[in-house]
N, C-alpha and C positions, 0 to 999 in steps of 0.2 A: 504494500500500500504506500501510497505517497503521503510524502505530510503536505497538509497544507499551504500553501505560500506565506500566507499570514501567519504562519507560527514564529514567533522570534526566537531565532536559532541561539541568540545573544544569551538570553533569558535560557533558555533550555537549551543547550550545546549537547546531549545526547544522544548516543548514537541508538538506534529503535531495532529490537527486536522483535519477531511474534513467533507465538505458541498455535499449532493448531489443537482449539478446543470443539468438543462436538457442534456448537453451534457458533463456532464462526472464528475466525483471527483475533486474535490476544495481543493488546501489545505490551510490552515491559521494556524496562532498560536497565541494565547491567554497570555501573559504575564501579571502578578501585578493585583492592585486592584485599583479604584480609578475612576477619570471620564476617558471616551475610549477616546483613540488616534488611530487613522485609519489610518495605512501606507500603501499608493498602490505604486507601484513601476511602472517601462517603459520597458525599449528594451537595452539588452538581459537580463535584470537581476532577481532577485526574490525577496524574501522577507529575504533572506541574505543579500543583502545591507544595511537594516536600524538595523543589528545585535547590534550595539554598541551605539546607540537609545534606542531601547528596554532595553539594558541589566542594562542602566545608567535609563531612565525614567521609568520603571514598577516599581519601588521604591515609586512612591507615584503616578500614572498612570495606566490604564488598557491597553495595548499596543496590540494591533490588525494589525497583517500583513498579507496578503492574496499575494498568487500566482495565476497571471490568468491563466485561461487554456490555457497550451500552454506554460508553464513557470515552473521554478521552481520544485517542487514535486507534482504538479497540474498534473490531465490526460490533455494527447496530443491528442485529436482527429481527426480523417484524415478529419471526416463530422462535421465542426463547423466553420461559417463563419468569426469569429476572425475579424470581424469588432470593431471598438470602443464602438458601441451604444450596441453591445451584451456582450459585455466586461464589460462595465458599469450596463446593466440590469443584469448580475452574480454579480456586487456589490452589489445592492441594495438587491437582493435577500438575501446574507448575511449577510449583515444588520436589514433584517427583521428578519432572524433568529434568530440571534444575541441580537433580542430587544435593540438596541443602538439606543439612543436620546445623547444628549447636544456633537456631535461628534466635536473633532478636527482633522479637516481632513488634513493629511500631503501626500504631490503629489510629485512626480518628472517624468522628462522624459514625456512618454506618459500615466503614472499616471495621470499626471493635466488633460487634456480631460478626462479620463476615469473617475478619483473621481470626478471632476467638474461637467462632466455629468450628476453625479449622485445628486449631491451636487445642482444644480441650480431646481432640480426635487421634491428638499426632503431639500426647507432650514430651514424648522422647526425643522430638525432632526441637523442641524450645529451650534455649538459655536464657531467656530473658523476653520481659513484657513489658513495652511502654506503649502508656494511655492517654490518648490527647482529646479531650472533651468527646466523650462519647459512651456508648451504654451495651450492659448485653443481657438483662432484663426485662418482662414483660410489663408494657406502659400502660397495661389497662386503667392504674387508678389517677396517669395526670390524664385530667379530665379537656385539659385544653389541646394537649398531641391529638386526643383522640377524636374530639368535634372536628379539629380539620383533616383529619387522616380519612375521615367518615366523608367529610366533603370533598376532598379532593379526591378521592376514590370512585367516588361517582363520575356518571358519564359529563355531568358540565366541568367537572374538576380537570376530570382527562381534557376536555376542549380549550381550558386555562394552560396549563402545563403545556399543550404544545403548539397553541395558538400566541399565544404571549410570553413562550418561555419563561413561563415564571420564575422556574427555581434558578436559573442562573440570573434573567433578568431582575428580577424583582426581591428574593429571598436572600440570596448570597448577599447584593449590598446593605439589607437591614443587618445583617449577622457583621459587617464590620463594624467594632464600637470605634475605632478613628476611621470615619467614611472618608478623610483624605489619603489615606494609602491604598484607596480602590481608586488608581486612575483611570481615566480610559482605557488607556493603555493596555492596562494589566487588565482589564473588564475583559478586552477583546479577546484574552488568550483562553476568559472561560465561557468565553459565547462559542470559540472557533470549532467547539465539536458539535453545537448543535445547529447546522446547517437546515434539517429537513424537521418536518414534524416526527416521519418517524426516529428523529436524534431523539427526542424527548423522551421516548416509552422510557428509557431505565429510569430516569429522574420520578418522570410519574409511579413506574412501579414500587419505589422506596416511597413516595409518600402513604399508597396503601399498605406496605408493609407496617407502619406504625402499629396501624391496627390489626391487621390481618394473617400477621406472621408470631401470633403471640407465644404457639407450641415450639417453635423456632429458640426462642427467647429463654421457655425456658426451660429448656434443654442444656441449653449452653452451663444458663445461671446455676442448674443442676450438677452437670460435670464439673464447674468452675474449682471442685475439689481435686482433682489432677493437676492443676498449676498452681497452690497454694503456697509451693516451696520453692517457687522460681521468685528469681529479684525481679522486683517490677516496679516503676516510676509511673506515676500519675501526674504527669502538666495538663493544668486547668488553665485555662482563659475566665477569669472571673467575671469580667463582664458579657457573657454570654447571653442573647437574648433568642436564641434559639431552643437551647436546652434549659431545665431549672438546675441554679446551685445545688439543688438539694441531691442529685447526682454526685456528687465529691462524695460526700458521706455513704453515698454505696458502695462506693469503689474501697472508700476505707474499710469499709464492712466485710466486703467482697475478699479485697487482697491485705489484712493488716500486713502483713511483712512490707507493706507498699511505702516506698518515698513519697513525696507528696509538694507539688510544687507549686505554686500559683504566678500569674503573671497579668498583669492589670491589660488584658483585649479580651477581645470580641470570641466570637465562636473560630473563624480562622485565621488562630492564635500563628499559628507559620508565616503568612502576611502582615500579621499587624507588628510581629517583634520576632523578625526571622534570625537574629543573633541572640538574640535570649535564649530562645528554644535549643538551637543550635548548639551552646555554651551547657544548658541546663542536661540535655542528652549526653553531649559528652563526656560531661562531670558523672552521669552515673554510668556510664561505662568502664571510663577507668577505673569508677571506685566498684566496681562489684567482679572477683574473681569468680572462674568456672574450674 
């Protein structure tokens, strides 16, 4: 596949690989040398979000980001159920390709279900779990995820989602709390994958998963006892107006052996203080032997 013209090569220097998965070309990219570091990403973004990650860690790191189908420079297929647990069965798949053991798995958004998923399936293949504002429990009781997951699920929600791009037009820029570090610029790079309506399907299909994926959830939340002894770091974006705060306190609950960081942005903490994160990852890498 080709990249786009419009991608800035400057920004993303990258060189692209793909996976053939059952429904359709995969893309990922391969940074550095060292032990793997596994970046999955959520909704609406790609594997250009954890750009300034890669370009700082592949320095002494093997840096792995993958776009799911549906995303990114990934094929968009009209016939692909863009459930979680098949989202997650394309990671593992990669992974086995890949030949990756001793992985530190880095999540955010609907990444944590998705590498979690995978991760709770495969914890002999995890050294490490880092969590970037994001969940892997069932959201029946916030009552606000679930009125819009209710409405966006529906057939006018789907007509939103990919008649107005909402989730990259409209949702991505309320989730930055400095709305000046979403320039145009940088806007462009996460409009560039959704060209046609059918770009949308996976965005829209995460929004009905809020609701509709709850056995999913909590499955995970269930086995979440097989990683309870791996090092795991939790960076929060405190002012998140996507997720509620009161998420942190799960994760503590979740993982007590967990580090715990916070960092004054928005939901994509990567763009709004991409040397923070950067700095904050790195310091628990070196600090946690395998």
């Amino acid at each position: 596949m080709e990249r786009p013209d419009t991608l800035d090569q400057t920004a993303y220097p990258f060189a692209s690989h793909y996976f053939s998965q059952p429904a359709g070309e995969q893309h990922y990219i391969v940074e550095g040398e060292g032990p793997p570091l596994l970046f999955v990403h959520g909704t609406p973004t790609w594997s250009f979000l954890w750009r300034n990650q890669i370009k700082a860690l592949s320095n002494h790191y093997s840096c792995i980001a993958v776009d799911h189908l549906g995303f990114g420079l990934s094929a968009k297929p009209l016939h692909f159920s863009y459930s979680l647990q098949e989202h997650s069965q394309n990671l593992a798949r990669l992974v086995n390709h890949l030949q990756l053991t001793e992985v530190t798995l880095v999540v955010h958004d609907f990444g944590g279900p998705i590498g979690l998923g995978w991760a709770v399936q495969n914890p002999e293949k995890v050294a490490r779990i880092i969590i970037l504002n994001s969940w892997m429990w069932p959201l029946t009781q916030e009552k606000r995820m679930m009125q819009a997951s209710r409405f966006f699920g529906s057939a006018i929600g789907k007509f939103i989602y990919q008649q107005f791009k909402f989730s990259p037009q409209v949702l991505l820029p309320q989730a930055f709390y400095q709305k000046k570090k979403l320039t145009k610029k940088l806007h462009q790079q996460y409009l560039l994958p959704f060209q046609k309506k059918q770009d949308l399907l996976g965005t829209w299909h995460f929004a009905k998963a809020l609701r509709q994926e709850s056995p999913f959830f909590e499955e995970i939340n269930r086995q979440k006892v097989f990683l309870k002894e791996k090092p795991a770091l939790v960076l929060w974006g405190t002012e998140d107006q996507l997720i509620p705060a009161s998420f942190l306190e799960k994760w503590q609950e979740a993982f007590p052996q967990a580090e715990i960081k916070t960092i004054k942005a928005g939901h994509f903490l990567q763009e709004e203080a991409p040397e923070e994160v950067t700095g904050k990852i790195s310091e628990f890498l070196k600090g946690t032997t395998l």
